[in-house]
N, C-alpha and C positions, 0 to 999 in steps of 0.2 A: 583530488577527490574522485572516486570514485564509486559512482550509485550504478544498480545492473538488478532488475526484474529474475526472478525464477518463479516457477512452482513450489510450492512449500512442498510436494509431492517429491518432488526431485532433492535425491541426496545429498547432505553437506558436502561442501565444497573448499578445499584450505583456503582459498581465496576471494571466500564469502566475505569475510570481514565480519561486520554485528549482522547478526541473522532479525530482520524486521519484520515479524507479523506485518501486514495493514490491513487485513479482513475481519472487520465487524465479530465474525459468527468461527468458533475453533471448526478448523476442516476438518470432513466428516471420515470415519475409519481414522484416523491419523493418531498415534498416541503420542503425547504430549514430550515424553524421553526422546523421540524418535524424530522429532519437526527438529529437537534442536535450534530453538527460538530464542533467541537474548533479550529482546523487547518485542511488546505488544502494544501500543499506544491507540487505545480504541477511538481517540476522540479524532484521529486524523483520518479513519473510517468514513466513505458516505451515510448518511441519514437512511436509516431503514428504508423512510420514503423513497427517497432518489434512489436505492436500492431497486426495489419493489422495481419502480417506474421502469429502472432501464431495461432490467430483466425480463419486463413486459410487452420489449418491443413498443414502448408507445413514444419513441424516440431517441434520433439519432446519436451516435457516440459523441460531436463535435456540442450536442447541445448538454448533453451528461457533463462532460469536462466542464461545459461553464457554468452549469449545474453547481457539480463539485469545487471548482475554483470559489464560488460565491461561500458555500457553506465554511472550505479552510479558511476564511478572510475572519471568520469573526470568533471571537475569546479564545473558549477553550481550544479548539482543532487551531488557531492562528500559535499560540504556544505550545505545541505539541507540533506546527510542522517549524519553528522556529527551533526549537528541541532537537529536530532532526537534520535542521542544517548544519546544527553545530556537531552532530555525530559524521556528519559526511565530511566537514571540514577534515576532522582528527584522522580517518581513516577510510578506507572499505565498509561499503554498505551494501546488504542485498535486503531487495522487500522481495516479502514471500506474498504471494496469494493464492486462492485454488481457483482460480480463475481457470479457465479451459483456454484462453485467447488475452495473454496478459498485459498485449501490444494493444490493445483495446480494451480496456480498465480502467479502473483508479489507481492501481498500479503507474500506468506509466506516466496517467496528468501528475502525478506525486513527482516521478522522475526528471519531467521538462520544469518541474519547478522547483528542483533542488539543484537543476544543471542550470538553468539560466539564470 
């Protein structure tokens, strides 16, 4: 199994595998033919809120991650990242985000919980 973080900005890649949206919101200028996106599974997105919050600065990334962690734990988002385990089993996965710093995201808490 293999899961790996890029830019949705940044060009496909042969060794992307399933190209995964995980951003809430389509990134912006980006045309839709051109992300080359396979899936988009919105529900494994943080909450607008915890959005909002982090972006705001009104709280560190380790508290966001348990944030986020809480929100994927329940229904919908819990089968949607169970969904996506099973896509990482089968092959190559890259989540895309337009994150500017995607090593500090939801991006990557998605990634330490599809690797462990």
């Amino acid at each position: 199994m293999s899961v790996r973080v890029r830019r949705v900005y940044d060009p496909a890649e042969p060794e992307d595998g399933v190209r995964v949206l995980v951003d809430r919101l389509w990134p912006r200028g980006l045309a839709k033919d051109a992300a080359r996106v396979d899936e988009w599974p919105k529900a494994l997105t943080p909450s607008t809120e915890l959005r909002r919050w982090y972006h705001a600065g009104e709280g560190s990334y380790e508290e966001f991650a348990e944030r986020y962690e809480a929100e994927l734990a329940v229904d919908e988002a819990a089968e949607a990242l169970d969904d996506l385990r099973d896509l990482a089993r089968k092959g190559d996965v890259t989540l895309l985000t337009a994150s500017k710093t995607p090593e500090q995201s939801h991006a990557a808490v998605l990634t330490r919980l599809l690797e462990g």
